[in-house]
N, C-alpha and C positions, 0 to 999 in steps of 0.2 A: 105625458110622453114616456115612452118605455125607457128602463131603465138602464141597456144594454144600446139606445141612441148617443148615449153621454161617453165619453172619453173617461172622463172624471169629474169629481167634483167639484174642484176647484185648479184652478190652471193658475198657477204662478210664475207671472215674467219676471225675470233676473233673479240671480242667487246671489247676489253679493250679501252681506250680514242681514239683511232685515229679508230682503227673499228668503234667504237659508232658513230663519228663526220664523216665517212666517208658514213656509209649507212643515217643518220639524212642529210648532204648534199644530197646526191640523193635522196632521198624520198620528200625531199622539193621540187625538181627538178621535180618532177612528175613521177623519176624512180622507177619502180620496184625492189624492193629491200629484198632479202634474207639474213638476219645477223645470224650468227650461233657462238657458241662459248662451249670450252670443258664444262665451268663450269658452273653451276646454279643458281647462283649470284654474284655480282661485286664484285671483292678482298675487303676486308672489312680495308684493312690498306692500308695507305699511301705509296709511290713508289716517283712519283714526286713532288717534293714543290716549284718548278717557274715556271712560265710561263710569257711571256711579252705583251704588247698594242697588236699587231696585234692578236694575240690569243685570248685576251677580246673581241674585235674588229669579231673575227669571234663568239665568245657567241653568243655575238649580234645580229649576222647574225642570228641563228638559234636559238635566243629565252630562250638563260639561264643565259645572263648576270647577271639579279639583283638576280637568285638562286645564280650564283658561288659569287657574291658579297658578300651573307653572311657568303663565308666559306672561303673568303680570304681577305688578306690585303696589302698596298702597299708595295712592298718590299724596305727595308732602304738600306744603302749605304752598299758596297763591300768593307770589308776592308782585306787586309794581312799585321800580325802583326808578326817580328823577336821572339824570342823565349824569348826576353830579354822584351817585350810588345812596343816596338818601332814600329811606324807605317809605310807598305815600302812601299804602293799602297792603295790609297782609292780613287772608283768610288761612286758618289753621283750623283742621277738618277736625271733625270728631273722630278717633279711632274707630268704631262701634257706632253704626249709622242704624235706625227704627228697622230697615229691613231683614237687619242681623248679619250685615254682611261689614269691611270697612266704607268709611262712606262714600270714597272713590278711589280707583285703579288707572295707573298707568300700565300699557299694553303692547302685544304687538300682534296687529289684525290676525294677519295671515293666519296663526295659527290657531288661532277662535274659530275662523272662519271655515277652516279643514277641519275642525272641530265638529261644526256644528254639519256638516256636508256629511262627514260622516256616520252621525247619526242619522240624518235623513236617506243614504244609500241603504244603511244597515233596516232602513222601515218597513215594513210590508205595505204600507198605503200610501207609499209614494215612490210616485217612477222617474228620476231625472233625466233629463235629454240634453248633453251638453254642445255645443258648437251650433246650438239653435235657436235661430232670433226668429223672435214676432216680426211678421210684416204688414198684418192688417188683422183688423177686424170686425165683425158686427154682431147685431144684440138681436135676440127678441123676446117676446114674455117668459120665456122657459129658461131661455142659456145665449150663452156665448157660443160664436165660429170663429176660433183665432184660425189665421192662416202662416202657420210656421215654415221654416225654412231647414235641413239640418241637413250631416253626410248623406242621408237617404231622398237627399230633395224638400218639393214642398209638398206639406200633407195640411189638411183641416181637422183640427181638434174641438170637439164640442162639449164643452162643461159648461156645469151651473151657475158658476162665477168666473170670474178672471180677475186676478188683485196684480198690478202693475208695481212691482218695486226695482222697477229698468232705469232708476237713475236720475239725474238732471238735466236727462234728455232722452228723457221719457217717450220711447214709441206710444205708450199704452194714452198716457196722459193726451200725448197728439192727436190720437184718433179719435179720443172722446170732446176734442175739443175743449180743452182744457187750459185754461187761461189764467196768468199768473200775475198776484199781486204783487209789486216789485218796491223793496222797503227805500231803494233807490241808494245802498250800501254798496258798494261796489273799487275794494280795492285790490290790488296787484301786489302781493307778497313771492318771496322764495324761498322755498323749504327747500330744506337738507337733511337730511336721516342720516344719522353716522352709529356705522359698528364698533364699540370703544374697546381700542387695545388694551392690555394690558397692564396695571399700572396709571391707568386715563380715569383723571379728577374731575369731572363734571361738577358743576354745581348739584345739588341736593335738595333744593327747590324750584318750584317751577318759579319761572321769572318773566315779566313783562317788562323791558325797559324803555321807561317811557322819555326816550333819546330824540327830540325833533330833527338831528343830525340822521337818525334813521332807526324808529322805530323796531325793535325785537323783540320774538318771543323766545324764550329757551325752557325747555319741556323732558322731562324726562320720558323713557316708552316704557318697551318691557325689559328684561334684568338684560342688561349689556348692550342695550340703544340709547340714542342721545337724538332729539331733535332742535333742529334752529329756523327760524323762520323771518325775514329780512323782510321790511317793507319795501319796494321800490322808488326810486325818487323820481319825478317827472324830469321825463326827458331819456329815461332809461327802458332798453329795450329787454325783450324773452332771449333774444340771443346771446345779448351783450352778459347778461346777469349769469346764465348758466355757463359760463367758461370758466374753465378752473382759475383761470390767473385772477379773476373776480369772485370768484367763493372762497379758494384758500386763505387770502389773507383777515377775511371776515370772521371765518372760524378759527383761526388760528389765534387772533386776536385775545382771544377766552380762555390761552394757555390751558387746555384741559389734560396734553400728553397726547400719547396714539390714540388715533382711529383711521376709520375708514368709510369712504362717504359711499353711503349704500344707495341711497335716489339723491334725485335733481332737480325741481320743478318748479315751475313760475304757476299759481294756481291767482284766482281772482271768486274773493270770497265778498260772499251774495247773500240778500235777504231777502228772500223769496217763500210768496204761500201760494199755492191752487188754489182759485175761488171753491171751487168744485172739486172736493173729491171723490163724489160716486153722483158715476151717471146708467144708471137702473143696476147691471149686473156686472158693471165694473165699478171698479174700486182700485182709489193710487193708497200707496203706503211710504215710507220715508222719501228722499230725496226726488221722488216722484212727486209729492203731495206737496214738499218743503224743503228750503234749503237754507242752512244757521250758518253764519258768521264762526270761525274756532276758536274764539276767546273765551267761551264757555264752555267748550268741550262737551258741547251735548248735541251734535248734530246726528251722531249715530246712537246713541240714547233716543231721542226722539223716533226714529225710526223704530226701533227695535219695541216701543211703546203702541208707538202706532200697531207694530205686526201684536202684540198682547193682547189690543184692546179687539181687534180686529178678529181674534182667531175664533174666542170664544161666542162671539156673536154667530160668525158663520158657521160654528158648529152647531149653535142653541137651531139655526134659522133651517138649516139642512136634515136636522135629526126631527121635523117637527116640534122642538119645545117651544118656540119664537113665531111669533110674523115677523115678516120681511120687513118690520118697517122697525126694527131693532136696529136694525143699521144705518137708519136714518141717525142712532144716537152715537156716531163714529166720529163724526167729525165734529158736531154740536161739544165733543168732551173732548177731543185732541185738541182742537185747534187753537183754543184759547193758553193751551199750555205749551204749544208749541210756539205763538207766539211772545209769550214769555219769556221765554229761553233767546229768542231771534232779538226781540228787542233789548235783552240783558247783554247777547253779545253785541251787540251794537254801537251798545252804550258805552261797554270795555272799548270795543274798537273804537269808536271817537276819543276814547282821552287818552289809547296808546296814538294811535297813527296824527298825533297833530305836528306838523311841521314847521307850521311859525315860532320863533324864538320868543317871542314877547309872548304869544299867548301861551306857551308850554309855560313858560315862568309864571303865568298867574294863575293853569292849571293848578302846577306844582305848589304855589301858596295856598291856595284854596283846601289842598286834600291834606298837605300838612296842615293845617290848621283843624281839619274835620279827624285829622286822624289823633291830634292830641284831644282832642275835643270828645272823642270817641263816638264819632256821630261814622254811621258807613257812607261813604260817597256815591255809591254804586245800590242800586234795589236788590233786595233778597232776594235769592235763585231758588228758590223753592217756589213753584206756582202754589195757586189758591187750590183749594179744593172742587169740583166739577160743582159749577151751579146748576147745571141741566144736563141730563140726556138720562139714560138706566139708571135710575138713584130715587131715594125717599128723600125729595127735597124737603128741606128744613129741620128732618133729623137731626142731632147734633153727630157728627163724625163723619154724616155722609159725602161723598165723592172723594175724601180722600184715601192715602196708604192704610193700609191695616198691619201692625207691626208684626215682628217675626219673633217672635221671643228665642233666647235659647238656654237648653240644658247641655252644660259641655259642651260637646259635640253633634249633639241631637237639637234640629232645628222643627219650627213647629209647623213648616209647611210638608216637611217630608214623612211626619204623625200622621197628618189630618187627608193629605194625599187632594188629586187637581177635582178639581169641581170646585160649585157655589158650598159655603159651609154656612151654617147657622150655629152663633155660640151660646147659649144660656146659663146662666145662674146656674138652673137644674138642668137635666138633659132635655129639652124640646121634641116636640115632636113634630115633622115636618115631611110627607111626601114627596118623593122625588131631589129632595135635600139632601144631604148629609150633616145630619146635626150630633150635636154634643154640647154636654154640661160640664162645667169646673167641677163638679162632684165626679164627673168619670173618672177612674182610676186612673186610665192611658193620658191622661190631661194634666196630671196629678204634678208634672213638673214644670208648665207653663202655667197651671192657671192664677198664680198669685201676679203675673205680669197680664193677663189676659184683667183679670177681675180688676187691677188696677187701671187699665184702659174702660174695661165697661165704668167702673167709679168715677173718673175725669167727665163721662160722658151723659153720666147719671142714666144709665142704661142697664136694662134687666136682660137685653139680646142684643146680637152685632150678627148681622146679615154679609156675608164675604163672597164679594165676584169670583169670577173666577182667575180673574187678572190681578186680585189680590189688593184690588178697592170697594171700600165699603158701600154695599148698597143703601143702608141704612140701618137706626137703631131704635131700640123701642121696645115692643112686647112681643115672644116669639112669633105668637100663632099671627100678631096684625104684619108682619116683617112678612113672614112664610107667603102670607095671603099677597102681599103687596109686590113682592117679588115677580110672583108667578102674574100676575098681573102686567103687569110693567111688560115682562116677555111676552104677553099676549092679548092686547089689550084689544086688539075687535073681536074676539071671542070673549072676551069678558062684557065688551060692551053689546054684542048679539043677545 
């Protein structure tokens, strides 16, 4: 099909943070990119307030690290406290997280999100259409026909792909028929976001209090917000809970000084997967694909992963370097990590929101005892490394991070610049790669942390996705050969 049939390349629904970050990766990528979204400007209130290293780590990538730096701070330690103020579990983050960044931020969306918006106006390879929603679609072997709606009416746009990041209720996902696993989590909390006055004490860690009288989280955002999040009790209604006379005395409770309560919201947090997230030339991406529980603060991390793993495939797939069936490895590598996260908040959320008095009391004995015990109550938040999809399984290092080392100020993703990299002992030589050796001079201040990762790994080479996970490690020239493979495997096997 002619090339000037296509609208673009890729048509992306919704711009909220994982839309925004998913058409800004392809437009970087040199893809044609269409980002469309119902509304006319970025939700003007906060939604998510963590995010961790590899998420800065992707800022980075795309150029808004030192904006979101001004609108976030390092997140303090995790604590869950019995209802009596006894401490049952507290995580204390490392300063200095593998991706070189710290290991988690508290935030404040909006301004990430005009962040990242504006980098994608500022693109030459992508065109936004705001106040335009999807209202249907269909496939066939070449492309996508979304039929959009905007100020100018309804028009049909025909691209390559179409990646759905419209939310948790997902047009895109609906049309494809797109059915959801349901973890069967389902509780009724109310957030409150407050602007802290002047002289206003907040706590200084985040806090879970695990109160059967009523469950709370208390959350720091970005410099000068404060969030509080109430479970609901049965028999309590969306109305009854957002009236002042019933929010003030809850927050006030906490003696923190002035504020000012910025949102109101009765939200009902859910553990939810798509069986399916590509069906031929579509594709869902965050809250489309997936929906986390916020006790783990990675529901917008996950997305923002999702649009990583996502971009560079469609760019390998679109530029000719890939077969199409490269994106068969999407979801095979997300999904298992994403349920990770879903089942770790889960699991927080059953030992905060338990409301029986006897069982809260044996909770509460049990994690004091694990906590003198120094055994963790709770499973490690770090997934596993990717068992399958683009990877040299059984490599040692492969599907996991590949660290970031730094010099000062100079970090070694913005040396080595975006693409796949190939690292060697000596300089490798590798087509269509970007390789380099610890002997190369411009390497010359990373490569004692580099060489020390190949040493852990008994490795002569480290093969680097483009999303900044290791394909595999081994010998340059068998890496180089395996990679390219991997990208194209029925013409290898022809």
């Amino acid at each position: 099909m002619a090339e000037t049939e296509f609208d673009c390349d890729v048509l992306v629904a919704g711009l909220g943070p994982v839309g925004a970050m998913q058409a800004v990766l392809l437009a970087r990528a040199g893809v044609r990119v269409i980002a469309i979204d119902k509304d006319t400007e970025v939700y003007p209130l906060p939604r998510a307030a963590h995010f961790d290293h590899e998420i800065m780590r992707l800022f980075q990538q795309v150029g808004v690290a030192q904006e979101v730096e001004r609108h976030a701070r390092a997140a303090p330690a995790y604590v869950f406290r019995a209802a009596d103020g006894q401490t049952l579990l507290q995580t204390d983050l490392p300063a200095l997280a593998p991706s070189g960044w710290a290991t988690g931020y508290m935030f404040h969306q909006p301004a990430v999100e005009n962040a990242l918006r504006a980098q994608l106006v500022a693109s030459r390879n992508a065109e936004v259409r705001l106040g335009c929603r999807l209202v249907d679609l269909t496939q066939d072997a070449a492309g996508v026909d979304a039929v959009v709606e905007g100020p100018q009416g309804r028009a049909t746009l025909r691209a390559r792909y179409l990646v759905g990041c419209d939310g948790a209720s997902s047009r895109v996902r609906e049309a494809i028929g797109g059915e959801l696993d349901d973890y069967r989590f389902d509780e009724p909390w109310l957030v409150i976001d407050a602007l802290l006055g002047e002289g206003a004490t907040p706590p200084q860690v985040n806090l879970q209090i695990c109160d059967p009288a009523r469950p709370t989280t208390c959350v720091l955002m970005g410099p000068g917000r404060h969030r509080w999040e109430f479970m609901l009790l049965p028999g309590e209604t969306a109305e009854q809970v957002l009236d002042d006379a019933f929010i003030t005395p809850l927050v006030e409770r906490w003696g923190c000084g002035p504020m000012t309560i910025e949102r109101k919201a009765v939200y009902r947090f859910h553990g939810l997967v798509a069986k399916a997230w590509r069906e031929g030339r579509v594709l869902l991406a965050g809250d489309s694909a997936h929906q986390t529980p916020p006790f783990a603060g990675q529901g917008m991390c996950a997305g923002l992963r999702d649009a990583a793993n996502l971009a560079w495939k469609l760019k390998a797939v679109l530029a000719g370097e890939a077969d199409e069936a490269l994106l068969d490895t999407y979801q095979p590598e997300r999904e298992p990590h994403v349920r990770t996260y879903i089942e770790l908040a889960i699991g927080m959320g059953r030992v905060v929101c338990t409301l029986d008095r006897e069982a809260a009391a044996q909770r509460d004995a049990a994690m004091l005892a694990q906590r003198a015990a120094g055994v963790a109550p709770l499973p490690p938040a770090s997934p596993a490394p990717f068992a399958s999809g683009c990877i040299l399984a059984g490599s040692p290092g492969a599907g996991g991070v590949f660290p970031q080392p730094l010099d000062g100020e100079r970090r070694l993703d913005d040396l080595l610049g975006e693409g796949p990299w190939l690292i060697g002992r000596t300089a490798p030589i590798a087509a269509g790669i970007a390789a380099f050796g610890l002997d190369d001079p411009a390497l010359a201040p990373f490569a004692a942390a580099v060489g020390a990762w190949l040493d852990r790994h008994q490795a002569q080479a480290v093969l680097v996705r483009p999303d900044r996970y290791v394909f595999g490690t081994g010998e340059a020239a068998q890496l180089a050969a395996a990679y390219l493979q991997a990208l194209r495997p029925a013409r290898a096997a022809a």
